[in-house]
C-alpha positions in Angstrom: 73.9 -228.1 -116.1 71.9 -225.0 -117.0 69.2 -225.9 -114.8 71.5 -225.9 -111.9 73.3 -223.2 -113.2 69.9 -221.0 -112.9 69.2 -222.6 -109.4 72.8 -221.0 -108.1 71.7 -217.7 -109.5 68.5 -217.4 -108.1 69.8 -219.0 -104.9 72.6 -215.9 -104.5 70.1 -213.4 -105.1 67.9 -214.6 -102.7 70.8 -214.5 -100.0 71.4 -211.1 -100.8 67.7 -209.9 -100.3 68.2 -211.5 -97.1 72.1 -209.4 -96.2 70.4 -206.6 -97.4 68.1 -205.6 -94.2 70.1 -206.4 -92.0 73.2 -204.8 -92.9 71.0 -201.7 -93.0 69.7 -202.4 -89.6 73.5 -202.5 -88.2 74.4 -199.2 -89.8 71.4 -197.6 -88.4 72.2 -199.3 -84.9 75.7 -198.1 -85.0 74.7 -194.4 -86.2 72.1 -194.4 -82.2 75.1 -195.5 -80.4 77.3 -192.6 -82.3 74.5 -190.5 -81.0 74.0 -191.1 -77.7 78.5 -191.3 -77.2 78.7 -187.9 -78.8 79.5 -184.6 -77.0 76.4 -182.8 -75.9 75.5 -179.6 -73.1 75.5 -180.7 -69.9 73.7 -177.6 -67.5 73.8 -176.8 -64.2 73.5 -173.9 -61.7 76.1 -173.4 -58.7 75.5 -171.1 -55.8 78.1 -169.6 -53.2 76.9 -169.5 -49.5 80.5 -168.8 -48.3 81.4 -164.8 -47.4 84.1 -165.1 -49.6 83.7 -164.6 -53.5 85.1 -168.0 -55.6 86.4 -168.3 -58.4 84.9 -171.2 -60.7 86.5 -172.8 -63.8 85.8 -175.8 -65.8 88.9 -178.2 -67.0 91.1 -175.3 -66.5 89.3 -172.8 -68.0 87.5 -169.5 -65.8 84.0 -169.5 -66.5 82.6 -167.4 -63.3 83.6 -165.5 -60.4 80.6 -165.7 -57.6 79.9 -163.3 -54.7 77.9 -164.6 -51.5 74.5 -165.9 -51.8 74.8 -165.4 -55.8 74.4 -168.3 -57.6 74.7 -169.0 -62.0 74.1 -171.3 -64.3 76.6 -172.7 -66.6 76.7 -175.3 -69.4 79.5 -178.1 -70.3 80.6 -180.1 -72.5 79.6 -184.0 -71.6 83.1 -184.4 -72.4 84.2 -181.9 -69.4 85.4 -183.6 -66.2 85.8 -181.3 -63.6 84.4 -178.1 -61.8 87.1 -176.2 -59.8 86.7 -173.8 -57.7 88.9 -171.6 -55.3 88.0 -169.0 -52.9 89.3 -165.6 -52.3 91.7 -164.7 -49.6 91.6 -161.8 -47.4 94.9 -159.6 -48.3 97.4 -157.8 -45.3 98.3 -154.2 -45.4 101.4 -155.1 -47.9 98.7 -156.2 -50.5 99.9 -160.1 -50.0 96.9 -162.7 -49.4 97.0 -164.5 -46.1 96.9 -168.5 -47.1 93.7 -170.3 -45.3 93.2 -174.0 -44.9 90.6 -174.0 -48.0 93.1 -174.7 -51.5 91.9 -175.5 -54.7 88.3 -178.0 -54.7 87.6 -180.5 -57.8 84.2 -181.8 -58.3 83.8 -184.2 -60.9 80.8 -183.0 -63.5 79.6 -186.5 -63.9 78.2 -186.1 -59.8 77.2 -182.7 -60.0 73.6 -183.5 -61.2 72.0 -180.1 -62.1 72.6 -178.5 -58.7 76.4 -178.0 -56.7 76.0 -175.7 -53.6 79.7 -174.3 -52.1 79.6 -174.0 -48.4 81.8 -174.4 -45.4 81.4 -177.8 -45.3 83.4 -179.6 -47.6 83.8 -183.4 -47.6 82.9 -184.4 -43.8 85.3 -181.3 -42.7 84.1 -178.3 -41.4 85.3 -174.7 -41.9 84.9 -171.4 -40.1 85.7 -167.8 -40.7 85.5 -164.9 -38.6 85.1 -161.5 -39.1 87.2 -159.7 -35.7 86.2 -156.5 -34.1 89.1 -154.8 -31.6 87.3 -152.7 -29.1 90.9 -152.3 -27.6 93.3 -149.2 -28.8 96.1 -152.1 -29.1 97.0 -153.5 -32.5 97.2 -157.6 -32.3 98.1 -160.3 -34.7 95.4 -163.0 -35.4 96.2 -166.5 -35.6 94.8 -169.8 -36.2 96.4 -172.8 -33.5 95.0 -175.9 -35.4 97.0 -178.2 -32.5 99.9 -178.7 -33.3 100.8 -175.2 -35.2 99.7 -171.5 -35.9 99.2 -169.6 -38.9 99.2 -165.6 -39.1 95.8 -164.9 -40.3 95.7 -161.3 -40.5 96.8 -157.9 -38.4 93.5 -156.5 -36.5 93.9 -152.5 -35.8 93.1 -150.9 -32.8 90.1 -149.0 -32.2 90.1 -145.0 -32.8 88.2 -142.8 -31.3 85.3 -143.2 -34.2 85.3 -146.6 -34.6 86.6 -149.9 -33.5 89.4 -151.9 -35.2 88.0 -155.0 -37.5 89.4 -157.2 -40.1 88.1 -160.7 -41.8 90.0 -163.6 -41.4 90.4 -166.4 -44.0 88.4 -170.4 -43.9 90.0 -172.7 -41.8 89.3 -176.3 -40.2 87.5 -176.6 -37.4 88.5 -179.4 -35.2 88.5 -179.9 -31.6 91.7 -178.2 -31.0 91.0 -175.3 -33.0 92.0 -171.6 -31.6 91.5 -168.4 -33.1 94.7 -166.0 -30.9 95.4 -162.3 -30.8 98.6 -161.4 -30.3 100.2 -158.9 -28.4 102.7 -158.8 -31.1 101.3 -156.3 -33.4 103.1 -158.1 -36.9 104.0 -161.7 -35.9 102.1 -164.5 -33.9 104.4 -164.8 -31.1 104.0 -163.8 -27.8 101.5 -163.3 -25.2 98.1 -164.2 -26.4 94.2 -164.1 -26.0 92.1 -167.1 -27.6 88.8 -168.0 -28.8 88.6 -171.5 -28.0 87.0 -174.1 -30.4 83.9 -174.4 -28.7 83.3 -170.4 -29.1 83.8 -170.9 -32.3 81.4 -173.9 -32.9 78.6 -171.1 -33.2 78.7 -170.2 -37.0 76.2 -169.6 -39.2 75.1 -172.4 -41.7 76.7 -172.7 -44.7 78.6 -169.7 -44.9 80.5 -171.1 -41.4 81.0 -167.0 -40.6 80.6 -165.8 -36.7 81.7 -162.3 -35.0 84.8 -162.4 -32.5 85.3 -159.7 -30.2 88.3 -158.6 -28.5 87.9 -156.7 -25.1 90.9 -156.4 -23.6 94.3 -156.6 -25.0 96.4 -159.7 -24.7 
């Protein structure tokens, strides 16, 4: 009996030297994959080709406000999920911004991959803006006909006798049917009208989608 009694000893001790490693090799295993699933930076640099400045924040929160052709570089939190960013919209006389077809745009982090670019192509649509010069003496309303309705897009000013009118209109699609009006109508977009047809305005400038509209005689 104490024979075997000494055998069961030694024979429990022995399975423990055995447990021993490789409970240790788990804990160390587990303490990588802690590692790696842990929050860490995640950087990258954004730059803004559009004319107007955006805004950019990260899960809600502003991080930077970027003019054209600036660019920054920011850093995340691997647990972040999404870049937004808006862009500015040209104001009216009364202060109030004139809506444009470009709303709020979320990138997920996880795709950026150390570079994210903002132009006037977003998705597989396209986007123009215009900046309008009046070489008339007549005030006109700008609008954008996108088919099947228009939307006010700013009041151009006539031309003095020092300089001609001008004003920058907002970002907004360009499809086939696209028109950029003026208006006869000096405050709504009713009316008589001239138009800048889609194919006119097919001729922006990469990336920042921005061409120069004229207006030579009133509508």
């Amino acid at each position: 009996m104490r024979v075997k009694s000494s055998t069961s000893r030694e024979a429990s001790r022995a399975v423990r030297a055995l447990l021993s490693p490789a409970v240790f090799v788990v804990a160390c295993t587990s303490g990588d994959v802690a590692s790696v699933q842990g929050d860490f930076p995640v950087r990258f640099t954004v730059s803004n080709a559009l004319i107007s400045p955006v805004t950019l924040s990260i899960d809600g929160t502003a991080y930077a406000i970027l003019s054209n052709g600036k660019s920054t570089q920011l850093t995340a939190s691997s647990k972040a999920q999404w870049l937004t960013w808006t862009s500015a919209k040209p104001a009216g006389a009364d202060g109030l911004p004139f809506a444009d077809d470009i709303g709020e745009i979320k990138v997920p982090i996880s795709g950026i991959n150390g570079a994210l670019e903002i132009s006037n192509v977003i998705g597989d649509q396209t986007y123009v803006t215009a900046r309008v010069i009046n070489l008339t003496t007549t005030k006109v309303a700008l609008g954008v006909y996108d088919g099947a309705s228009v939307t006010c897009a700013g009041v151009l000013p006539g031309a003095t006798s020092t300089s001609s009118g001008f004003v920058q209109i907002g970002y907004y699609r360009l499809l086939a049917t696209t028109e950029v009006r003026a208006y006869r109508d000096g405050v709504s977009c009713t009316g008589p009208y001239s138009s800048w047809p889609s194919s006119q305005l097919a001729a922006f400038a990469p990336k920042s989608g921005l061409l120069t509209l004229s207006l030579s005689s009133a509508p």
